[in-house]
Biopython code that builds the backbone (N, CA, C, O; Angstrom):
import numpy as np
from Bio.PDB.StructureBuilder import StructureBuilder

atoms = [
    (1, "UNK", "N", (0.842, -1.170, 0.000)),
    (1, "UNK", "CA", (0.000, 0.000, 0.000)),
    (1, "UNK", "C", (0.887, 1.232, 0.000)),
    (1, "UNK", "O", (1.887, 1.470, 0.677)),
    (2, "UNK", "N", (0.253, 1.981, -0.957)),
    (2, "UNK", "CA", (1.573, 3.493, -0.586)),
    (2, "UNK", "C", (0.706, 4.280, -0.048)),
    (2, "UNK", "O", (-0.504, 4.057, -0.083)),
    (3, "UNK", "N", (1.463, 5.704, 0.736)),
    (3, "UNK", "CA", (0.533, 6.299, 1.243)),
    (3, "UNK", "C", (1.553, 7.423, 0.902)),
    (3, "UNK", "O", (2.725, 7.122, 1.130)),
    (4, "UNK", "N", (1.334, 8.584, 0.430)),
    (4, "UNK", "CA", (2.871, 9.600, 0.096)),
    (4, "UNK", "C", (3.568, 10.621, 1.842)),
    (4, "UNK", "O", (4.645, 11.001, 2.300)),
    (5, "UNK", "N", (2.102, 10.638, 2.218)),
    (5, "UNK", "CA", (2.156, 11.748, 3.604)),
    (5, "UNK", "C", (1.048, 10.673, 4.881)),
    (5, "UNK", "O", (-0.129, 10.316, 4.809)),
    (6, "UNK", "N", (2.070, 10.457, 5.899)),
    (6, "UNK", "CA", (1.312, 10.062, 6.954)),
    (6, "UNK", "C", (0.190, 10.795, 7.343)),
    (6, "UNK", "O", (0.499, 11.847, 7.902)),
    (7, "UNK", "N", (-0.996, 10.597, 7.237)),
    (7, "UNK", "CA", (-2.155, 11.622, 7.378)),
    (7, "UNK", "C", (-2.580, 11.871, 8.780)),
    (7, "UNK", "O", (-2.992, 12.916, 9.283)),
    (8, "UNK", "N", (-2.356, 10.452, 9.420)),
    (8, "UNK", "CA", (-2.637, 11.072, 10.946)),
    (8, "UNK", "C", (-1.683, 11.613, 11.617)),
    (8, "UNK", "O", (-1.932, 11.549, 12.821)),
    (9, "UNK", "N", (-0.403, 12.271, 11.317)),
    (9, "UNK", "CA", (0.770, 12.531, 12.381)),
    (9, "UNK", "C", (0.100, 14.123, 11.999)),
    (9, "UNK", "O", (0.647, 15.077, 12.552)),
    (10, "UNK", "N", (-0.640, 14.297, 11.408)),
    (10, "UNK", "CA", (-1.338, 15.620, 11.086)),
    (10, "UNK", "C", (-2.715, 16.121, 12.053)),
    (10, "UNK", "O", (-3.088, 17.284, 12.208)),
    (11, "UNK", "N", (-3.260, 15.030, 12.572)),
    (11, "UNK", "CA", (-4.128, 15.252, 13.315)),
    (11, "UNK", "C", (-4.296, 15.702, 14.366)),
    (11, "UNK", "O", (-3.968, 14.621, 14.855)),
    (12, "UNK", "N", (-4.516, 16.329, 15.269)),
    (12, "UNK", "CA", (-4.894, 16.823, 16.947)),
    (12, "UNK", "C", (-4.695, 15.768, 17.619)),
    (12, "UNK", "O", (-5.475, 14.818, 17.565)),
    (13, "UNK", "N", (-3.682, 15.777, 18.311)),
    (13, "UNK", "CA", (-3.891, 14.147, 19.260)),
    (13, "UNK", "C", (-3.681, 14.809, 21.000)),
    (13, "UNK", "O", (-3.003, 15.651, 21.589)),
    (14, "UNK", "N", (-4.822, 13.727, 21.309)),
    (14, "UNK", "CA", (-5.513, 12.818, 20.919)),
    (14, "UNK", "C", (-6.748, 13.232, 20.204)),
    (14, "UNK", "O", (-7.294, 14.237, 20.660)),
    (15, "UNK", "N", (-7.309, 12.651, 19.155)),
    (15, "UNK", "CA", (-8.539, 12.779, 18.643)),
    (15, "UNK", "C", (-10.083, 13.067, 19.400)),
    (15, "UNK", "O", (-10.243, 12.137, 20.191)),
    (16, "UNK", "N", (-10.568, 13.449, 19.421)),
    (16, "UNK", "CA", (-11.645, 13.620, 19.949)),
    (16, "UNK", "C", (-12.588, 12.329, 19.354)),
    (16, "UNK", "O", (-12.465, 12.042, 18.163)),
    (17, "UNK", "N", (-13.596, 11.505, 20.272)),
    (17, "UNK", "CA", (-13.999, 10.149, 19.735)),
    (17, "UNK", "C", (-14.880, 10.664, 18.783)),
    (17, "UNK", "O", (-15.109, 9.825, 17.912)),
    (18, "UNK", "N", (-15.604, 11.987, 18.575)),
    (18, "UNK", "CA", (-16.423, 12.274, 17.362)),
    (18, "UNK", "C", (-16.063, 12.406, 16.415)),
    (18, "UNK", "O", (-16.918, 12.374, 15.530)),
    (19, "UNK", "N", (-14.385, 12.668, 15.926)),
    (19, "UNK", "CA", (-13.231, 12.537, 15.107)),
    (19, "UNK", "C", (-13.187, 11.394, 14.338)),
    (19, "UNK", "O", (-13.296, 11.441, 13.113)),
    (20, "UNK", "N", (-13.015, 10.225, 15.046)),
    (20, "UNK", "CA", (-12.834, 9.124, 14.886)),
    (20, "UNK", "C", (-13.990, 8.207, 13.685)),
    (20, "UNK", "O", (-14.819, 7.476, 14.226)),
    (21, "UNK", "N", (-13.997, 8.271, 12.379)),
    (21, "UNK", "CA", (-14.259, 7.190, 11.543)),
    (21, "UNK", "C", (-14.013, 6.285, 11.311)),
    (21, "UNK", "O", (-12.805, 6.054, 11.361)),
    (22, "UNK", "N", (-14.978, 5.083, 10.881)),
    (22, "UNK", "CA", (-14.462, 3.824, 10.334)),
    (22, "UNK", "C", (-14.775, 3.822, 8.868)),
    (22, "UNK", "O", (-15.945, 4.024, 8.545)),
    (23, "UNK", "N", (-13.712, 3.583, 7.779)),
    (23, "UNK", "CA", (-13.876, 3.577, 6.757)),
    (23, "UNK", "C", (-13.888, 1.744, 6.711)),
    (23, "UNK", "O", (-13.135, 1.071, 7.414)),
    (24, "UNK", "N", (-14.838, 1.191, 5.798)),
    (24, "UNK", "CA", (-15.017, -0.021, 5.210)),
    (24, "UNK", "C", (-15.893, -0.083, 4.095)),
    (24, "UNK", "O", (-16.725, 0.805, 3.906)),
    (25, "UNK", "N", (-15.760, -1.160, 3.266)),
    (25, "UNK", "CA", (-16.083, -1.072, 2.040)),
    (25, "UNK", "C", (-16.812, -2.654, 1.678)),
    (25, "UNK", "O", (-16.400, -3.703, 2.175)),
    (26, "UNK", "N", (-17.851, -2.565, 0.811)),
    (26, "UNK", "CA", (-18.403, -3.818, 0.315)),
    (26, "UNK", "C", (-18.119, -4.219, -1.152)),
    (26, "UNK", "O", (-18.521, -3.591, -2.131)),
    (27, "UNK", "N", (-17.666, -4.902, -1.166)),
    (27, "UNK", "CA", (-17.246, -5.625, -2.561)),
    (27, "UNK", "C", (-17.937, -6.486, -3.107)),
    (27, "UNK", "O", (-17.734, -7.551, -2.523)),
    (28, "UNK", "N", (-18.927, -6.650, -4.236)),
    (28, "UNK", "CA", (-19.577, -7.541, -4.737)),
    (28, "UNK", "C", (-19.376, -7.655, -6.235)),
    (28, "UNK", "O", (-19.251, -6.725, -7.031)),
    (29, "UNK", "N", (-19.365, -9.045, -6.497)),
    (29, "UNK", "CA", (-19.386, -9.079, -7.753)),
    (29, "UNK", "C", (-20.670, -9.593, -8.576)),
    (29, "UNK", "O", (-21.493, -10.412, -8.168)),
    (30, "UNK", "N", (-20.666, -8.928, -9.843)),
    (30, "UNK", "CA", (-22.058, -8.995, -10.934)),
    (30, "UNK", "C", (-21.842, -9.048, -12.198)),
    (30, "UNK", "O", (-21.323, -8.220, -12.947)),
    (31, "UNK", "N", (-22.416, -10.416, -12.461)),
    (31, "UNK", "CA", (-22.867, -10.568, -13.859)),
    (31, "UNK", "C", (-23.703, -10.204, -14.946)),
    (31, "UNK", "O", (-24.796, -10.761, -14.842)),
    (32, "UNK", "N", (-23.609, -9.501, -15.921)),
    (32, "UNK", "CA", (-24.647, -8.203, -16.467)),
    (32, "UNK", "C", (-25.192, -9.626, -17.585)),
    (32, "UNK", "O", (-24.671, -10.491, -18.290)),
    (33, "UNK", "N", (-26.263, -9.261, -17.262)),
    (33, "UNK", "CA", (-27.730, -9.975, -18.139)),
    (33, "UNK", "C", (-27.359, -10.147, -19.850)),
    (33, "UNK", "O", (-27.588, -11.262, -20.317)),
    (34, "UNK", "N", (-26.940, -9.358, -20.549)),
    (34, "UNK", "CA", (-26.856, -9.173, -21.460)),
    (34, "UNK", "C", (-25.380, -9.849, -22.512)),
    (34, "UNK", "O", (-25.264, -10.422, -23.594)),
    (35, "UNK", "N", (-24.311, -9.282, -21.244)),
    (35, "UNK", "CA", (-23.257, -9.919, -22.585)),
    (35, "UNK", "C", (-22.833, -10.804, -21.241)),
    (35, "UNK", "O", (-22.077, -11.751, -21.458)),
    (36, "UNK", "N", (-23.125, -10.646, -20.301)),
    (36, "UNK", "CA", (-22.609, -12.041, -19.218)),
    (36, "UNK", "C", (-21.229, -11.643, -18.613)),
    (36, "UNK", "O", (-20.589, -12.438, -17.924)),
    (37, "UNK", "N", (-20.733, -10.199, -18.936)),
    (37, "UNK", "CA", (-19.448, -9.553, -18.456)),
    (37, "UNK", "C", (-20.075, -9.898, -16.796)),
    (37, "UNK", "O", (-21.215, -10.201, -16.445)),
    (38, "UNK", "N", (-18.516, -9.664, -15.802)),
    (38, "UNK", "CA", (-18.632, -9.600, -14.680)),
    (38, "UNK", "C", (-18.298, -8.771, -14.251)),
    (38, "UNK", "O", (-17.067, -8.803, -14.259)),
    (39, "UNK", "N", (-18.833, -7.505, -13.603)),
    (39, "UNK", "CA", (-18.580, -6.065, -13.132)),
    (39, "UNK", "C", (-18.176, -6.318, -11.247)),
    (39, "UNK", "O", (-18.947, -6.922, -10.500)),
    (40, "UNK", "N", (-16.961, -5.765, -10.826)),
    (40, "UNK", "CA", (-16.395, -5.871, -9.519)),
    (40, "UNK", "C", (-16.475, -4.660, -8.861)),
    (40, "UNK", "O", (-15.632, -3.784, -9.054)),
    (41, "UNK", "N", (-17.511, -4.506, -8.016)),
    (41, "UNK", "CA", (-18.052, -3.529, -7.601)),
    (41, "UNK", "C", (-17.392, -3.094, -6.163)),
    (41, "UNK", "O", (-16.946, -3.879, -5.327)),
    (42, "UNK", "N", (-17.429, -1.736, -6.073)),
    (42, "UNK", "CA", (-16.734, -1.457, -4.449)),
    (42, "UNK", "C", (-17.948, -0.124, -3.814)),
    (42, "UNK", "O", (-18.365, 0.932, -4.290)),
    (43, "UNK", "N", (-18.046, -0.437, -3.273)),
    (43, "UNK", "CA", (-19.118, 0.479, -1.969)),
    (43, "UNK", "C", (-18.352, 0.942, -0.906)),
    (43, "UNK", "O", (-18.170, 0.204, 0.062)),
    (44, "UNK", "N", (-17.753, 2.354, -0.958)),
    (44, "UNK", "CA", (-16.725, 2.633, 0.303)),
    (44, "UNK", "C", (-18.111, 3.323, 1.528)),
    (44, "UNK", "O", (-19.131, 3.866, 1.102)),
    (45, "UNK", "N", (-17.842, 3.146, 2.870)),
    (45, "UNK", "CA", (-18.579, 3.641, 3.696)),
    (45, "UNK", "C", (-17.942, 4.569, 4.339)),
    (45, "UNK", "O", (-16.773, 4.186, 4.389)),
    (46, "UNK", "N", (-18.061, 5.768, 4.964)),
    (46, "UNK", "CA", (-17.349, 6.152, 6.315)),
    (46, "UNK", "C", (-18.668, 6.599, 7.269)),
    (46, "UNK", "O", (-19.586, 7.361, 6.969)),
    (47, "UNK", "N", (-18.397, 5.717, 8.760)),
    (47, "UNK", "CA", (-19.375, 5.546, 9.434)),
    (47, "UNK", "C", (-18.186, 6.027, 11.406)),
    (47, "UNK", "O", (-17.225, 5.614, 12.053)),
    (48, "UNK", "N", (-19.297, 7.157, 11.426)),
    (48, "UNK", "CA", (-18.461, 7.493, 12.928)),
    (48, "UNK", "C", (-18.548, 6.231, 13.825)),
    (48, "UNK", "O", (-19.470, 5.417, 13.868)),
    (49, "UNK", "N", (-17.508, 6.240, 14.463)),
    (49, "UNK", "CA", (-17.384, 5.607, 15.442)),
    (49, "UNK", "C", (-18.499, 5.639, 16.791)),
    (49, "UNK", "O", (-18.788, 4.824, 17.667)),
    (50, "UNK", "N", (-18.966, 7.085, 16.440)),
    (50, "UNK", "CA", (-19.901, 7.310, 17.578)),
    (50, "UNK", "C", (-21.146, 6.102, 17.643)),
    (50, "UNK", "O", (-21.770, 5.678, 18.615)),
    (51, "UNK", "N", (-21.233, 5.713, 16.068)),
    (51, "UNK", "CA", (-22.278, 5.162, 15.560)),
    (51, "UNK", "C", (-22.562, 4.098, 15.957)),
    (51, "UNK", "O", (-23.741, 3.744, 15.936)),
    (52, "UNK", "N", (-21.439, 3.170, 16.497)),
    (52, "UNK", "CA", (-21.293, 2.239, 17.038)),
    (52, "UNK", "C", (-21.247, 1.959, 18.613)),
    (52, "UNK", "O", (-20.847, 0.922, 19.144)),
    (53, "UNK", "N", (-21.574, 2.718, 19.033)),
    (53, "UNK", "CA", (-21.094, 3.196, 20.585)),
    (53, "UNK", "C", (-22.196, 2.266, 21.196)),
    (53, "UNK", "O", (-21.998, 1.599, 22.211)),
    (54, "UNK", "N", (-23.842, 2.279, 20.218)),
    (54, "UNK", "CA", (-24.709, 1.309, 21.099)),
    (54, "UNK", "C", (-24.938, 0.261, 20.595)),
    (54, "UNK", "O", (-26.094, -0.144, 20.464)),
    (55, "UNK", "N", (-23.628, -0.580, 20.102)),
    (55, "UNK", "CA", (-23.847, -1.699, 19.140)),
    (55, "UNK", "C", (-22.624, -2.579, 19.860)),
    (55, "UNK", "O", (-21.453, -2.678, 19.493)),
    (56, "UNK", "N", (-23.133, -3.040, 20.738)),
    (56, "UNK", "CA", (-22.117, -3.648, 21.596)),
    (56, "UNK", "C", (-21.186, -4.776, 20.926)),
    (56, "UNK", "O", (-20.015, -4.939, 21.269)),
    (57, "UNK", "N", (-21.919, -5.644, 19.796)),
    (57, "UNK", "CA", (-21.406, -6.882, 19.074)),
    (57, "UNK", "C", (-20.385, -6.138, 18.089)),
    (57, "UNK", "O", (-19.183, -6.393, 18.159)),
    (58, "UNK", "N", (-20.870, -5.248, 17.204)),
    (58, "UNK", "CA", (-19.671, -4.677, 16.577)),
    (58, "UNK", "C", (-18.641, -4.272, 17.270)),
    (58, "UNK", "O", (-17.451, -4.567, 17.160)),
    (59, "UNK", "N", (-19.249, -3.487, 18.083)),
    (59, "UNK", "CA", (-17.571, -2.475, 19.092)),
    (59, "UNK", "C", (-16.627, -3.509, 19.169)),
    (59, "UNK", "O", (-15.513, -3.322, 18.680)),
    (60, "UNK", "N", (-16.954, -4.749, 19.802)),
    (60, "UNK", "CA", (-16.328, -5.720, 20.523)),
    (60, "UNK", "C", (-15.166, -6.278, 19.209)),
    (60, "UNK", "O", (-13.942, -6.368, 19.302)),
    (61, "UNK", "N", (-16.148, -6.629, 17.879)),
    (61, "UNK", "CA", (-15.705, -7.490, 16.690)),
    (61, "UNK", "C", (-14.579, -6.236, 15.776)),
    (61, "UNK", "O", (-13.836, -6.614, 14.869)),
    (62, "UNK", "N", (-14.629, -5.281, 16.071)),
    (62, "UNK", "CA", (-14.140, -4.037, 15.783)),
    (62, "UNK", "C", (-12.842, -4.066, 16.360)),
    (62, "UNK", "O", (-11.825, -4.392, 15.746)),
    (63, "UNK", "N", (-12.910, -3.617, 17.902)),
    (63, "UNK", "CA", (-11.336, -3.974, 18.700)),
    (63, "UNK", "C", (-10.489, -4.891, 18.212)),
    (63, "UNK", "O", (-9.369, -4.813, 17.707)),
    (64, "UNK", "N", (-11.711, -6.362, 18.611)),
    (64, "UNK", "CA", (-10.954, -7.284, 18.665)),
    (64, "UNK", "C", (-10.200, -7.257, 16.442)),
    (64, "UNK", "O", (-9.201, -7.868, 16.063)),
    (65, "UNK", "N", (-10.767, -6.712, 15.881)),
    (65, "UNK", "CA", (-9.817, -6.566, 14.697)),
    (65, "UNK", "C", (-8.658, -5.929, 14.606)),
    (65, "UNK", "O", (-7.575, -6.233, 14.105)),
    (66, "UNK", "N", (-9.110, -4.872, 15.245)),
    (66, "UNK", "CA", (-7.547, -3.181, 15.106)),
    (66, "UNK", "C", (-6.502, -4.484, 16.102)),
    (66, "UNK", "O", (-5.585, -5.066, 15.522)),
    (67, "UNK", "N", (-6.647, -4.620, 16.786)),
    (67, "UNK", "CA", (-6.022, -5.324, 18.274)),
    (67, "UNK", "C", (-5.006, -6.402, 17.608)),
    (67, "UNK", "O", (-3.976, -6.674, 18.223)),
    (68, "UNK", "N", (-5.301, -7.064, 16.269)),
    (68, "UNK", "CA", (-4.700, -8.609, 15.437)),
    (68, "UNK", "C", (-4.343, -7.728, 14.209)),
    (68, "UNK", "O", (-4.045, -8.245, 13.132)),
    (69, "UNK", "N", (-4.378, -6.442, 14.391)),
    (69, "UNK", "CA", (-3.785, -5.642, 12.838)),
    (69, "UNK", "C", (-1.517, -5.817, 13.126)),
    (69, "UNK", "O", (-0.698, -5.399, 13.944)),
    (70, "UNK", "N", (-1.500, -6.483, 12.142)),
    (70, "UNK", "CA", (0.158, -6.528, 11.736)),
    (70, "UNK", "C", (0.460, -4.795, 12.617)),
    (70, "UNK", "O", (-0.312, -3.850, 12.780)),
    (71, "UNK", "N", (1.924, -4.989, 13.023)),
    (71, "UNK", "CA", (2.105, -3.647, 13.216)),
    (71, "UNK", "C", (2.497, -2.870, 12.295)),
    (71, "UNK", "O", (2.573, -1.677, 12.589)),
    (72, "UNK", "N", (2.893, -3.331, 10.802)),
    (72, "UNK", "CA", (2.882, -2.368, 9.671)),
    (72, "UNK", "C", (1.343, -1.979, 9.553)),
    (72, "UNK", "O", (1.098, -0.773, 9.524)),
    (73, "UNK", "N", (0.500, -2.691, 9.498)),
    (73, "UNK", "CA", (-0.762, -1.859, 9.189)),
    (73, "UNK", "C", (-1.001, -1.126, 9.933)),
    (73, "UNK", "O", (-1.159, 0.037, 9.559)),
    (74, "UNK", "N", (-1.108, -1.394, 11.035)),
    (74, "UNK", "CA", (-1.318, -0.767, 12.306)),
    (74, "UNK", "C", (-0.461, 1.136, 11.843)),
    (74, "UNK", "O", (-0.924, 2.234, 12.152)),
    (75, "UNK", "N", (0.561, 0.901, 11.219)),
    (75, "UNK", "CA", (1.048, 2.425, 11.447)),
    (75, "UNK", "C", (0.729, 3.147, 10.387)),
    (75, "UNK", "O", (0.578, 4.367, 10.458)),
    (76, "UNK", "N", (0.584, 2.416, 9.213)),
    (76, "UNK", "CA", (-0.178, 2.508, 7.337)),
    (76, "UNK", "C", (-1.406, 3.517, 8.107)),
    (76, "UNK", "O", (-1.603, 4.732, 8.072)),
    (77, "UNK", "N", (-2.124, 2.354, 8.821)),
    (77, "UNK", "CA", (-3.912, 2.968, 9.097)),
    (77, "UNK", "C", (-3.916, 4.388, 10.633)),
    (77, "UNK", "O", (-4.983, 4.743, 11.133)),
    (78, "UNK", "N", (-2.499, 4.984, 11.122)),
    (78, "UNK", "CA", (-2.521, 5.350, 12.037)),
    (78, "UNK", "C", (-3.147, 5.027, 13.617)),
    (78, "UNK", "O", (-3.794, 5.731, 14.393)),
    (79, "UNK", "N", (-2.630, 3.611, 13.704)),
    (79, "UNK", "CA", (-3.769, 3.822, 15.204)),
    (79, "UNK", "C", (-2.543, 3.980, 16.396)),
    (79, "UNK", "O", (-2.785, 3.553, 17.525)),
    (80, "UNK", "N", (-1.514, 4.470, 16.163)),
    (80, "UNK", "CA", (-0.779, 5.382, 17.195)),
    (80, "UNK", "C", (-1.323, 6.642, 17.472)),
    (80, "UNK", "O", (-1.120, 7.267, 18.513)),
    (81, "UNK", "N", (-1.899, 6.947, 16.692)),
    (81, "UNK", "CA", (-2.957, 8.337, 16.921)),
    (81, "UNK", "C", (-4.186, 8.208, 17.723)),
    (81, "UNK", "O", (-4.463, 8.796, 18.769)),
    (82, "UNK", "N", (-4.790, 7.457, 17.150)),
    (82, "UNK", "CA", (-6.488, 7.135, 17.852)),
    (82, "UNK", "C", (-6.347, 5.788, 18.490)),
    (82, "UNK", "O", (-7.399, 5.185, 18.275)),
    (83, "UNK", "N", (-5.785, 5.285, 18.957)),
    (83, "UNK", "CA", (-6.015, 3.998, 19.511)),
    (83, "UNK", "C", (-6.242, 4.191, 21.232)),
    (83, "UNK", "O", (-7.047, 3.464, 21.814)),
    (84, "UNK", "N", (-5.743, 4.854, 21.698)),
    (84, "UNK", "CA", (-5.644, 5.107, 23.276)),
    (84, "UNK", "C", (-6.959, 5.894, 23.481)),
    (84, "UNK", "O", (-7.282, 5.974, 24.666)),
    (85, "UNK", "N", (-7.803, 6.502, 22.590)),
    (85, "UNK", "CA", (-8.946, 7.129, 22.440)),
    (85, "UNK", "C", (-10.031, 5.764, 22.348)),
    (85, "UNK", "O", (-10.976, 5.426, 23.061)),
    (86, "UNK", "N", (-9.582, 5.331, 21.457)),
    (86, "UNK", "CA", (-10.835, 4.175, 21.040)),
    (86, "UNK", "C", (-10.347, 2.910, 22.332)),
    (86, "UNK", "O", (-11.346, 2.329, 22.756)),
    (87, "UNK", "N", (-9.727, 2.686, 22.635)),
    (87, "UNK", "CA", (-9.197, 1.757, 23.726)),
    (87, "UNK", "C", (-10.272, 2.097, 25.037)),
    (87, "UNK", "O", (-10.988, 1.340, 25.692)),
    (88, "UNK", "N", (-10.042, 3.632, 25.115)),
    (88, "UNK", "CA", (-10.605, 3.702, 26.792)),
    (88, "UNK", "C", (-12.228, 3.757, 26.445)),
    (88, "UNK", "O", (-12.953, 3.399, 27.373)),
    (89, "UNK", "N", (-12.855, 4.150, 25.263)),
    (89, "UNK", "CA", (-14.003, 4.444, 24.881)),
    (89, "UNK", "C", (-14.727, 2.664, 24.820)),
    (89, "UNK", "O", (-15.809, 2.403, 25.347)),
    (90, "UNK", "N", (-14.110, 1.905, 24.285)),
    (90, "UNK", "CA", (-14.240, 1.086, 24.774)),
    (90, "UNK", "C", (-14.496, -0.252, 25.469)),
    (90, "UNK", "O", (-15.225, -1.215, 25.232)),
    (91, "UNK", "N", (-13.276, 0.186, 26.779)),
    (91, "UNK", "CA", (-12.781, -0.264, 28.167)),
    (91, "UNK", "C", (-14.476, 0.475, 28.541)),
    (91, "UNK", "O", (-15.348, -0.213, 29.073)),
    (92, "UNK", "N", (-14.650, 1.608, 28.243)),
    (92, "UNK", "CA", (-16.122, 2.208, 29.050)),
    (92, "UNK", "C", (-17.225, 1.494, 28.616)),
    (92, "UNK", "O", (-18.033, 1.156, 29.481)),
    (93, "UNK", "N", (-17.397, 1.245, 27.665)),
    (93, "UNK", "CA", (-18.658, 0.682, 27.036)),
    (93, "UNK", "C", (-18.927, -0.960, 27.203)),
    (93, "UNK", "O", (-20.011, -1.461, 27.503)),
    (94, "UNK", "N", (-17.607, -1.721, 26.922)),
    (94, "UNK", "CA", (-17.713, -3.228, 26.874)),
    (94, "UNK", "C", (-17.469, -3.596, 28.027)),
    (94, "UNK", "O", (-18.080, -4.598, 28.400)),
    (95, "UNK", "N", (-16.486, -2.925, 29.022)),
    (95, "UNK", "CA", (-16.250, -3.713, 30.466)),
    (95, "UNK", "C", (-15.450, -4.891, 30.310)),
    (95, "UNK", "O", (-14.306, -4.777, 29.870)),
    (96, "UNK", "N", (-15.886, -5.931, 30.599)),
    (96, "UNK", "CA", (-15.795, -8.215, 30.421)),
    (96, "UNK", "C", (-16.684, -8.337, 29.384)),
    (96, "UNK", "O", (-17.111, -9.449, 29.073)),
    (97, "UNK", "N", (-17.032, -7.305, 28.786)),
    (97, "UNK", "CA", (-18.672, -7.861, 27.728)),
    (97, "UNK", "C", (-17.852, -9.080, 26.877)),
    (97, "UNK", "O", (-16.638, -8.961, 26.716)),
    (98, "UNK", "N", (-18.671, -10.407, 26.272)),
    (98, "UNK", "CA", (-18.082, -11.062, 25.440)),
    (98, "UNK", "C", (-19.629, -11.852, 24.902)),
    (98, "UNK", "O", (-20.382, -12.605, 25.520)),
    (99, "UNK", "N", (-19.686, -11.390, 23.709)),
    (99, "UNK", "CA", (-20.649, -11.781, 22.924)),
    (99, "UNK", "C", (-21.649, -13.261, 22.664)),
    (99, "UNK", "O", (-21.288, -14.208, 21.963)),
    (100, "UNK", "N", (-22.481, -13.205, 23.139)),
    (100, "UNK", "CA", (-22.845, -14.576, 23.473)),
    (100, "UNK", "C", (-22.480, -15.957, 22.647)),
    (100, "UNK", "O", (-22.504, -17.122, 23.046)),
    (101, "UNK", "N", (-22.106, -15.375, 21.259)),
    (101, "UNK", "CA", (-21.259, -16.721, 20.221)),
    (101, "UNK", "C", (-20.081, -17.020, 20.324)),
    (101, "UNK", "O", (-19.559, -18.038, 19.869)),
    (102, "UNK", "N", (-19.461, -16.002, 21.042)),
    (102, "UNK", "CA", (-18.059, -15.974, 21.185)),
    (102, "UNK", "C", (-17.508, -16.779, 22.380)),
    (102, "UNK", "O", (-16.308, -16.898, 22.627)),
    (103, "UNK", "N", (-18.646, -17.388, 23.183)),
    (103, "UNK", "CA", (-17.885, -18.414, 24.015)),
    (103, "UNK", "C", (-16.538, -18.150, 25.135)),
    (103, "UNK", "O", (-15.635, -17.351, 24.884)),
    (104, "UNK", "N", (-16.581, -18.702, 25.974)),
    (104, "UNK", "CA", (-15.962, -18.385, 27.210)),
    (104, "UNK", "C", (-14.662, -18.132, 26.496)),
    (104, "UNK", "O", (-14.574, -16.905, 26.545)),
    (105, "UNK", "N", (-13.685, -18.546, 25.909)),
    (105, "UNK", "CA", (-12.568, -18.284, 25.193)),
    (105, "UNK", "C", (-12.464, -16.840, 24.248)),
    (105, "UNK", "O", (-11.368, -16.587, 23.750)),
    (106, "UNK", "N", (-13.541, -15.961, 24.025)),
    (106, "UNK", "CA", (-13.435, -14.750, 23.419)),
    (106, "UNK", "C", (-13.404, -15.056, 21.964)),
    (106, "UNK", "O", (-13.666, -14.176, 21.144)),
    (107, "UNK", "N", (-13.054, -16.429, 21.565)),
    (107, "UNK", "CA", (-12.194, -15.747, 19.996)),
    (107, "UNK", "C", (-13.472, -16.490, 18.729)),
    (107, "UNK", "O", (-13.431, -16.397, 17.502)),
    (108, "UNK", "N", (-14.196, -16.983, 19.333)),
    (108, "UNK", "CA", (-15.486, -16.937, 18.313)),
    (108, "UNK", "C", (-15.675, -18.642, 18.040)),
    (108, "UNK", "O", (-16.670, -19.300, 17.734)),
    (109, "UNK", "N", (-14.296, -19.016, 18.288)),
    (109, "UNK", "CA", (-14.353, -20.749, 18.099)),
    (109, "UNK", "C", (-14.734, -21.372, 19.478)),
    (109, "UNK", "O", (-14.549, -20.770, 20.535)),
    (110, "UNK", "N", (-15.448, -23.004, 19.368)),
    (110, "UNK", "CA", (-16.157, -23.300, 20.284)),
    (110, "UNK", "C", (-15.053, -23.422, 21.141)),
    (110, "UNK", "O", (-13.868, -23.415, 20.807)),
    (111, "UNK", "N", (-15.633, -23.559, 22.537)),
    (111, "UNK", "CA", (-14.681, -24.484, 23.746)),
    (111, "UNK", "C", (-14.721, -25.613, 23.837)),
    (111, "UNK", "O", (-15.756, -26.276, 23.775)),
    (112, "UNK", "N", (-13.945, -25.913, 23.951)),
    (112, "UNK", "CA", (-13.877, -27.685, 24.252)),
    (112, "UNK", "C", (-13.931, -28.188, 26.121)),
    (112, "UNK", "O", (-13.891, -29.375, 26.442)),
]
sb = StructureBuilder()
sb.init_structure("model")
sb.init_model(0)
sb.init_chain("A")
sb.init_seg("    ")
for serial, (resi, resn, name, xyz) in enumerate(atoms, 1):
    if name == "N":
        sb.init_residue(resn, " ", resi, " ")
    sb.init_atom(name, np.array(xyz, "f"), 0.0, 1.0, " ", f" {name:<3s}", serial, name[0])
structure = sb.get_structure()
């Protein structure tokens, strides 16, 4: 991935959590009726973080992603900037929360 200018060493830190976006994107692919071409479609979102604040299953599936990000991505996507923001936000919101599929082990696979 190139990036030319680190964009978050530009930001106010720490971020304010209303600051804080999640960019993600849906990718689908489609076959057009007519000549049967396959068109590869991208849907970018940016959705505040705030947005998620009463969505306890995402917040959780969210962390637990940034948290298993390589530490090259990790510095690509800046979360030396916003991470100690989104960390304590939350530490406030989830507590021990652990999602009822996710099983005494946290990580989504059964227990034995």
């Amino acid at each position: 991935m190139f990036q030319q200018e680190p964009f978050a060493d530009s930001l106010p830190s720490p971020p304010k959590i209303e600051d804080i976006h999640i960019r993600h994107e849906r990718q689908t692919l489609r076959r057009l009726p007519r000549t049967r071409a396959v068109m590869f479609l991208v849907r970018t979102y940016l959705t505040p973080l705030t947005d998620l604040l009463e969505e306890r299953d995402s917040l959780y599936s969210l962390r637990s992603a940034i948290e298993a990000w390589p530490e090259e991505m990790a510095r690509y996507k800046g979360r030396h900037v916003w991470a100690d923001v989104f960390r304590r936000v939350c530490d406030e919101i989830l507590g021990d929360y652990i999602p009822d599929e996710m099983g005494e082990n946290g990580t989504g696979m059964p227990t034995e």
